[in-house]
N, C-alpha and C positions, 0 to 999 in steps of 0.2 A: 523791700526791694533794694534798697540802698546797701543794707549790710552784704547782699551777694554780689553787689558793684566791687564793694570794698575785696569780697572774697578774690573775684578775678583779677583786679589791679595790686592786690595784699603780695599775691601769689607771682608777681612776676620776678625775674633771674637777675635781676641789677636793683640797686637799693636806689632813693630817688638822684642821688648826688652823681650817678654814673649815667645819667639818661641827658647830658646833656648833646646836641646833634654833631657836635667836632669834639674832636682835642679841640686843646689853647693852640701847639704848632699850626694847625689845620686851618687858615686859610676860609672866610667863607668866597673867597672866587673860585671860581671852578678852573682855572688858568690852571695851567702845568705850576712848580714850586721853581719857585726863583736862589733856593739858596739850598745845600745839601740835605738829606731828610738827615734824623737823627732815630737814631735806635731806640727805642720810649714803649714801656707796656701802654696800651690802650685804656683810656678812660670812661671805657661802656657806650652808650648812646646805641645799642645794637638795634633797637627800633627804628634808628635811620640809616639804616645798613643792608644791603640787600648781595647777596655772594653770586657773584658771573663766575666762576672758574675756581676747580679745586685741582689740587697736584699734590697726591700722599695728604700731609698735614697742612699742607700752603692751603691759601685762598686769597682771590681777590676782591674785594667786596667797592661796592659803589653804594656813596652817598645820595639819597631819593631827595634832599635838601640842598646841597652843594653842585651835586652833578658828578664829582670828581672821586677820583678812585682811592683806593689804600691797598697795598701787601701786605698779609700779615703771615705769621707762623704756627706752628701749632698752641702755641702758647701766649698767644692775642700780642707779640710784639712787633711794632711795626716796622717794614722793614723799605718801603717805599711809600710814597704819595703824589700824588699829580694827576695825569690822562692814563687811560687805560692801556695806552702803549708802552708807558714806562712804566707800569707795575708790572706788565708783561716781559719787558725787557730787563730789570732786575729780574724777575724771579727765571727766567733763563740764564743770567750769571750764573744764579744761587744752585740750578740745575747741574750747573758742569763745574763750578768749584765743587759742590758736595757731592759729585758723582750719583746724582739721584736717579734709579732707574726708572722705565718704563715701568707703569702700573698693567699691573695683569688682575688675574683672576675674579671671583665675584663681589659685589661691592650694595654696601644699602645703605641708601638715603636716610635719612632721620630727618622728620619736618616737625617741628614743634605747632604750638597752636596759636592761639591768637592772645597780645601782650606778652607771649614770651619768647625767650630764643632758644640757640640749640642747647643753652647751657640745661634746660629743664628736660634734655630726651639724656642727658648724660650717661643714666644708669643702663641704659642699653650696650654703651660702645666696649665695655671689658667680656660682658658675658658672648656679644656679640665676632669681639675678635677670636676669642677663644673656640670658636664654632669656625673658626676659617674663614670670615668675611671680613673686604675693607670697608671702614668705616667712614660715611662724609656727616658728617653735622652739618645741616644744612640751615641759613639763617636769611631771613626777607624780612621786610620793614614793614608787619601783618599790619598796625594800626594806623598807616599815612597812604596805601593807596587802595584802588580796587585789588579784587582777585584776581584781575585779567592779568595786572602786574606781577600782580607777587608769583604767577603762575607762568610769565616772562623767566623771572630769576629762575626757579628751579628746571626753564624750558636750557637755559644759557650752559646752568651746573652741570648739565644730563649731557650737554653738547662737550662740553670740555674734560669727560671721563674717558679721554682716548688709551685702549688697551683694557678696560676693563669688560669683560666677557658676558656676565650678565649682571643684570640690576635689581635689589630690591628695593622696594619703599617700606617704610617705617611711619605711621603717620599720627598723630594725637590730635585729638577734637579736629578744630577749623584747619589744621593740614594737612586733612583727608578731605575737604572741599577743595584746596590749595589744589590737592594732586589731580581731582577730578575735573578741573578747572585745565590745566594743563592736558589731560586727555583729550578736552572739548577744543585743542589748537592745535597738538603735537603728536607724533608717534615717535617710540625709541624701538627699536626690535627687541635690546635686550632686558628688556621690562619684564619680568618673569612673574615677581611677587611679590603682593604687597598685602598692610595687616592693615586695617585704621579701628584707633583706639576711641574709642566716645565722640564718635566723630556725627556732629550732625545731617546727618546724609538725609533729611528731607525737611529742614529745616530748623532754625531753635525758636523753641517756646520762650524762652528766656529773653530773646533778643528780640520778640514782639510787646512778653511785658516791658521792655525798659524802653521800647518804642515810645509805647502808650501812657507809662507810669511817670518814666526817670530822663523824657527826651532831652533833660538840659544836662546832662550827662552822657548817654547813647554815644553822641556825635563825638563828643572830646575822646572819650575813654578805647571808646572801639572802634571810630574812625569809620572810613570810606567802604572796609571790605568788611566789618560786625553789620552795617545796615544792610548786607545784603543775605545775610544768612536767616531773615524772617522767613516765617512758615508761608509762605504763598506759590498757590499752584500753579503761579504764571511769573514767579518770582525766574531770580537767576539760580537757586539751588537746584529748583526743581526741573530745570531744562538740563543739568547735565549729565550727560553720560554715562554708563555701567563704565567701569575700566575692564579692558578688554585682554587684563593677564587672568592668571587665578587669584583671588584676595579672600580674606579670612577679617570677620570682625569681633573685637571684645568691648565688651559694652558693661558701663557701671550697673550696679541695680541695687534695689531695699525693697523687694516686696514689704507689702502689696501697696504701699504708697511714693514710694521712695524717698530721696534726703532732704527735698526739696517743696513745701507743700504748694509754692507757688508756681511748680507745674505741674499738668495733671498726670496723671497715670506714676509707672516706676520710672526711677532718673537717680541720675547719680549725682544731682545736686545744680549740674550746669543745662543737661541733656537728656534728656528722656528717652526710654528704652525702646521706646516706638520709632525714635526717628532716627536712632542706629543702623537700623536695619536696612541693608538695599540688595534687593532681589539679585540675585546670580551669585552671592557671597559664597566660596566653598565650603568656607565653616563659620560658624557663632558660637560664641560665649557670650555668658553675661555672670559678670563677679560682683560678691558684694564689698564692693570700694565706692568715695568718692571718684570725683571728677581727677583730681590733680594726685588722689594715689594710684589709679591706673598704670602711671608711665614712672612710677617708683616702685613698685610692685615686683620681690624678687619669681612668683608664681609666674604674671603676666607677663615678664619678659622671657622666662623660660618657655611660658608657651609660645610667644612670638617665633623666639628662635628655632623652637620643634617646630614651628607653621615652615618658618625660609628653608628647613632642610628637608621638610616633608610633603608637605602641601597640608596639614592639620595640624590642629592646634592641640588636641589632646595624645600623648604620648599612648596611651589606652580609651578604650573606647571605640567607638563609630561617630564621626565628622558629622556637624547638625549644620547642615548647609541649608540658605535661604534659599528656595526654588523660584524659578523666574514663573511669571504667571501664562 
């Protein structure tokens, strides 16, 4: 049990020395900054970080420990900090000195999964631009609150993509409960399509064993929104909703036992094949990858891609859609 602890926390996108919850400049009062910010790359801590508004490569993100907000760039350097007024009001400087235009055309979300951020959906965003979509890397603080939260942030994201025509989602494991968690609060119209990759969609097995085996870990490691992704039929997984665009899922596997012996049936190590699956899906796959090669996989992103521009994920073939019952 422990070595698959290590597997999930081994695997996340900042090494341990970047996880601290501020910068050094950063202030833990949430007060506005009393003295000019300074232009400074960012020192990680992205697990306390949750993003209300994206503009092209901007974002603003709010600290879920502090309270208080940052601007940054596309290149994680910061460019304001204080209230969320005055990240907003620099980065509308930043708008009409660089002449930045309105954002148009189709755009898709990237939700990373649980202990990591967007830096782990990265390999999507080049194959991805290159198909004609804009790209948001989207980041919430998965291991400090509930789902209801983190599903707050990408409700805030979706609200501040003014000009962009329609939306997909991109999701990995527990950011395909993120997004279905946001279904069960929000509507967007132009929500069109969305993939979810190894996503536990009726619960994780894994997240019961370390209930029962590893609780003095559970709670530190995976926080507030890992205890709720258990397999129970009255749980909160289990209550939420079909999404109500078209979606497509790709799901790990290793018949006929999968990577994983301590759960049952095929898995891909984090997630078993059975709980992938959720009824109305347009199409399925299941590849044989772990959990965390899913979402580096130059095959699975290319089919992702043929899913957003087609509605299937296999370029040949006939779409193996889950039927609703």
């Amino acid at each position: 049990m422990l070595g698959f602890v290590s597997l999930l926390a081994a695997d996340a996108d900042s090494p341990p020395s970047e996880t601290a919850p501020v910068e050094k400049s950063e202030s833990a009062n949430a007060e506005p900054p009393t003295k000019p910010n300074v232009l400074a790359k960012t020192l990680g801590g992205r697990e306390f970080w949750g993003d209300v508004r994206h503009f092209h490569d901007w974002r603003i993100q709010h600290n879920v420990i502090t309270g208080h907000y940052r601007l940054l760039d596309g290149k994680d350097v910061r460019h304001a900090w204080g209230t969320h007024d005055e990240c907003q009001t620099k980065l509308e400087d930043i708008r009409r000195e660089q002449k930045l235009p309105h954002m148009s055309g189709d755009g898709v979300i990237l939700i990373h999964g649980i202990i990591r951020s967007s830096k782990s959906m990265s390999a999507f965003r080049e194959p991805l631009e290159k198909a004609g979509f804009r790209v948001f890397p989207f980041d919430y603080p998965s291991t400090r609150v509930e789902l209801d939260a983190c599903a707050d942030y990408l409700h805030q994201v979706i609200e501040s993509l003014e000009g962009i025509e329609r939306l997909h989602i991109v999701a990995h494991s527990m950011g395909g409960i993120v997004t279905r968690t946001y279904w069960s609060k929000h509507r967007d119209p132009r929500l069109t399509r969305a993939v979810f990759i190894g996503s536990p969609h009726n619960g994780a097995e894994l997240a019961d064993l370390m209930r029962s085996k590893a609780n003095f870990l559970f709670k530190p490691i995976l926080g507030p929104s890992g205890q709720q992704l258990i397999t129970d039929a009255e749980g909160f997984v289990a209550k939420l909703p079909t999404p109500d665009c078209e979606f497509a899922i790709i799901a790990g596997s290793h018949p006929p036992k999968g990577f994983n012996p301590l759960i049952p049936g095929d898995n891909d190590g984090i997630v078993s094949l059975a709980s992938t699956r959720l009824a109305g899906a347009a199409d399925f796959m299941a590849v044989d990858l772990i959990h965390v090669q899913l979402i580096r996989s130059e095959p699975v992103i290319r089919d992702v891609t043929q899913f957003l521009l087609s509605g299937r994920l296999r370029e040949t073939g006939a779409p193996q859609p889950i039927r609703r019952e």
